[in-house]
Backbone as CSV, one residue per row, in Angstrom:
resi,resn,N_x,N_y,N_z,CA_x,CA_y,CA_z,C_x,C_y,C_z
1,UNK,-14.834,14.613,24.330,-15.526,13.339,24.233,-16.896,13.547,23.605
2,UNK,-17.503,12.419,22.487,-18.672,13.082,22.095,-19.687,12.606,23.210
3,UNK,-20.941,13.271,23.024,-21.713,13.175,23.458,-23.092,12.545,23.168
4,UNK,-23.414,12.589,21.650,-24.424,12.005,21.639,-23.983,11.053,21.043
5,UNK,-25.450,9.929,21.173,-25.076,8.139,20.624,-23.977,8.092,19.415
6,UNK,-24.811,8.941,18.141,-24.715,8.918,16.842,-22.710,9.618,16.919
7,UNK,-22.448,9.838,17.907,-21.272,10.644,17.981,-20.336,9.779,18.037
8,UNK,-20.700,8.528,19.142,-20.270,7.911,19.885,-20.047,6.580,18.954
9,UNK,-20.684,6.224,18.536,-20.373,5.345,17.026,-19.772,5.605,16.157
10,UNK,-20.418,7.069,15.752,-18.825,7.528,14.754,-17.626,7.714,14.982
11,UNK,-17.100,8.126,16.581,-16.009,7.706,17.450,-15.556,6.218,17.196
12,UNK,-16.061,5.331,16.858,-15.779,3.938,17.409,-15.398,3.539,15.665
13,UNK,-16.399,3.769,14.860,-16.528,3.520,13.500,-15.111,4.239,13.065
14,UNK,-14.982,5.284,13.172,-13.551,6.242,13.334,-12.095,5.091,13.342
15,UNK,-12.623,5.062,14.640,-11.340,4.294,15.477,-10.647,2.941,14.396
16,UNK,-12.024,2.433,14.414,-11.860,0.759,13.699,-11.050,1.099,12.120
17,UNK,-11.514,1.731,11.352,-11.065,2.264,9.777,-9.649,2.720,10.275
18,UNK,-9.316,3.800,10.903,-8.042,4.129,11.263,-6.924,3.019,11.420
19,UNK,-7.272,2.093,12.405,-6.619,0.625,12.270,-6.336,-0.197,11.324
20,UNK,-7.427,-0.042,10.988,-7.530,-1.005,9.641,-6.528,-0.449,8.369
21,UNK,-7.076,1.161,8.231,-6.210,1.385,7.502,-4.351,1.331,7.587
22,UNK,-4.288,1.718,9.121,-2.994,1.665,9.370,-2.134,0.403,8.955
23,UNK,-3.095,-0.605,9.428,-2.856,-2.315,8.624,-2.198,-2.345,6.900
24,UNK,-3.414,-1.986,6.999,-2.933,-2.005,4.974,-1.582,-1.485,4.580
25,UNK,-1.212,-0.248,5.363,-0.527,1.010,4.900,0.995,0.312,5.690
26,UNK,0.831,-0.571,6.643,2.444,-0.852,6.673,2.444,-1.994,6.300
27,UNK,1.127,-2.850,5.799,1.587,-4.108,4.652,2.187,-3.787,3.217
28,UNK,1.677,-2.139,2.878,2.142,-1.720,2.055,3.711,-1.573,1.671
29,UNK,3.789,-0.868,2.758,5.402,-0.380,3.310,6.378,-1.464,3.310
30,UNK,6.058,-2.888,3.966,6.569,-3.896,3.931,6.984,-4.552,2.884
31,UNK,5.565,-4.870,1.920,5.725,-5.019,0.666,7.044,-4.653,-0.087
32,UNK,6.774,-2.947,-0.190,7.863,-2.168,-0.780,9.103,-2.407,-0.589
33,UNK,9.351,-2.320,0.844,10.601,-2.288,1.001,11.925,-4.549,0.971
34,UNK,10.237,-4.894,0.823,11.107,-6.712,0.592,11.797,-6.383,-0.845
35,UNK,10.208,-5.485,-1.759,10.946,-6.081,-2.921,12.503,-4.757,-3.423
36,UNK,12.357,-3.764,-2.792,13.496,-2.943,-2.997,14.820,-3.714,-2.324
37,UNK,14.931,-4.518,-1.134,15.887,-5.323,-0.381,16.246,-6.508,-1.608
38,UNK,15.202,-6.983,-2.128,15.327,-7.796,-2.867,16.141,-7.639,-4.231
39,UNK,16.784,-6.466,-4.170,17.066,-5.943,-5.354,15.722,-6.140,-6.673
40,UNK,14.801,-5.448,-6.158,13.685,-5.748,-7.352,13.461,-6.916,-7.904
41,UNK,13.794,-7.844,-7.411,13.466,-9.689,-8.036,12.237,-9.487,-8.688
42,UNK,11.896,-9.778,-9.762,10.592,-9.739,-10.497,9.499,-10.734,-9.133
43,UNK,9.925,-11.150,-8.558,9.065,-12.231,-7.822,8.422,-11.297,-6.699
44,UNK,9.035,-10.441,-6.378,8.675,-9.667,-4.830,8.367,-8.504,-5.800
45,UNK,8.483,-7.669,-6.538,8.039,-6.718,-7.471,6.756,-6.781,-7.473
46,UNK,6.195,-8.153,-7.945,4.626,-8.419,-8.717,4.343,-9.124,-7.154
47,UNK,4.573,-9.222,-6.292,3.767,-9.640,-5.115,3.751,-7.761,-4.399
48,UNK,4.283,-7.080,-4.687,4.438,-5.333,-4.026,3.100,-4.820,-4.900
49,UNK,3.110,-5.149,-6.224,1.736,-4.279,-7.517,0.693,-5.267,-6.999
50,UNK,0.547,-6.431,-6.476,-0.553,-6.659,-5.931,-0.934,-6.429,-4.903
51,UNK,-0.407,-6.148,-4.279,-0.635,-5.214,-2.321,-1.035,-3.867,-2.879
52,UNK,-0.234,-3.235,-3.906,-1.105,-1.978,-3.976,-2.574,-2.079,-4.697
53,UNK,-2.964,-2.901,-6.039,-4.067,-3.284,-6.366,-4.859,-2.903,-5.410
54,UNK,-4.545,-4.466,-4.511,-5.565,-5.146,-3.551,-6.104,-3.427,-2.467
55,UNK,-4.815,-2.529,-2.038,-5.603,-1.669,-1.663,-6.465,-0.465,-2.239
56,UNK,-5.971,-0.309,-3.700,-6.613,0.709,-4.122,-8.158,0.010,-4.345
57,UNK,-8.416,-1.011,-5.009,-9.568,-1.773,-4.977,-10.631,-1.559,-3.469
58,UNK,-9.877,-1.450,-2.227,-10.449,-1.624,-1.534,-10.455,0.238,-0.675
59,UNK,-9.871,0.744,-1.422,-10.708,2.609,-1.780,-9.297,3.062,-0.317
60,UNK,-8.587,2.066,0.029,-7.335,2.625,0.800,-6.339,3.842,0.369
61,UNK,-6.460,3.309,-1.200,-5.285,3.510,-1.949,-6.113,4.745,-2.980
62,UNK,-5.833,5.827,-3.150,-6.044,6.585,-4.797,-5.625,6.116,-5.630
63,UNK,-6.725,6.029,-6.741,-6.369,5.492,-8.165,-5.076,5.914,-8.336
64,UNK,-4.619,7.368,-8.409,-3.542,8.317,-9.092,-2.363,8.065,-8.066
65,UNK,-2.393,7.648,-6.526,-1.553,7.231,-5.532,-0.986,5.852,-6.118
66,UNK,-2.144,5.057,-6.572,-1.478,3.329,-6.281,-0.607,2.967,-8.412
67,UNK,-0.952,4.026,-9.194,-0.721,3.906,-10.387,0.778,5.033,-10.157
68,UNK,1.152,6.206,-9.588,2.327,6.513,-9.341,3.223,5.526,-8.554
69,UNK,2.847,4.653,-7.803,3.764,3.606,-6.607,4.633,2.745,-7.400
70,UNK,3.311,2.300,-8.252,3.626,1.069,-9.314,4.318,1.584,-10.405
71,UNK,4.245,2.635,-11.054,4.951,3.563,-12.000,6.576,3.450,-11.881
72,UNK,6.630,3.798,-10.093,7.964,4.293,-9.816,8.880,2.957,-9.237
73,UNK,7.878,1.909,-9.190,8.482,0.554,-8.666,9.066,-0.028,-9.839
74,UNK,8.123,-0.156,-10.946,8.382,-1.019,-12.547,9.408,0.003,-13.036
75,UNK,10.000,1.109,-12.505,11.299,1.880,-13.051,12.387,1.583,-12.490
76,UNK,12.042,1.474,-11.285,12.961,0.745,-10.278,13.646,-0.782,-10.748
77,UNK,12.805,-1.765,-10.910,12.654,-2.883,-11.534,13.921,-2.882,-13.028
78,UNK,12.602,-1.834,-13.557,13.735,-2.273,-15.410,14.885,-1.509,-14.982
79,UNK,15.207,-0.349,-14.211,16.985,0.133,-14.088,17.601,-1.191,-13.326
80,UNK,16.920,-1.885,-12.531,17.751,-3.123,-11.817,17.759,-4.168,-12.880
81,UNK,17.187,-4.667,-13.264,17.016,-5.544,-14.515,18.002,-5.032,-15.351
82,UNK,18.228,-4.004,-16.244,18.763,-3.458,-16.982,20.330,-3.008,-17.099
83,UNK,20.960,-2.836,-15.555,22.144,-2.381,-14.727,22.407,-4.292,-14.587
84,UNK,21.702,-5.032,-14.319,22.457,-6.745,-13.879,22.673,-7.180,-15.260
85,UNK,21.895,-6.816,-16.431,22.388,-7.501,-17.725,23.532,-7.166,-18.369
């Protein structure tokens, strides 16, 4: 347990980000997996690249993390697109 004040806030400050992040990270997950259920519908696709945006913007996400997600989603996408035509 910490001990001093400055410890004891960063304990708490800790705590709160951890949550928060955990938030993001299975809105993420969620995201992903509607628009993969969805068979990649362009509609749930571009609502999944804006959940990752919205977190890399907000420093959740690595630039090089949220540009591989989206990489491997829009491949996902054109083989489903591409396999229904």
């Amino acid at each position: 347990m910490p001990i001093l004040k400055a410890s004891k806030k960063a304990a708490r400050k800790s705590e709160k980000r951890r949550e928060r992040n955990q938030y993001y990270k299975v809105a993420l997950k969620k995201a992903l997996d509607f628009a993969k259920k969805s068979n990649y519908s362009e509609e749930k696709v571009q609502e999944a690249i804006k959940v990752i945006d919205k977190l890399e913007a907000k420093g959740i996400l690595h630039k090089n993390t949220a540009a591989r997600k989206k990489s491997k989603l829009m491949a996902a996408f054109n083989k489903a697109k591409n396999s229904a035509a």
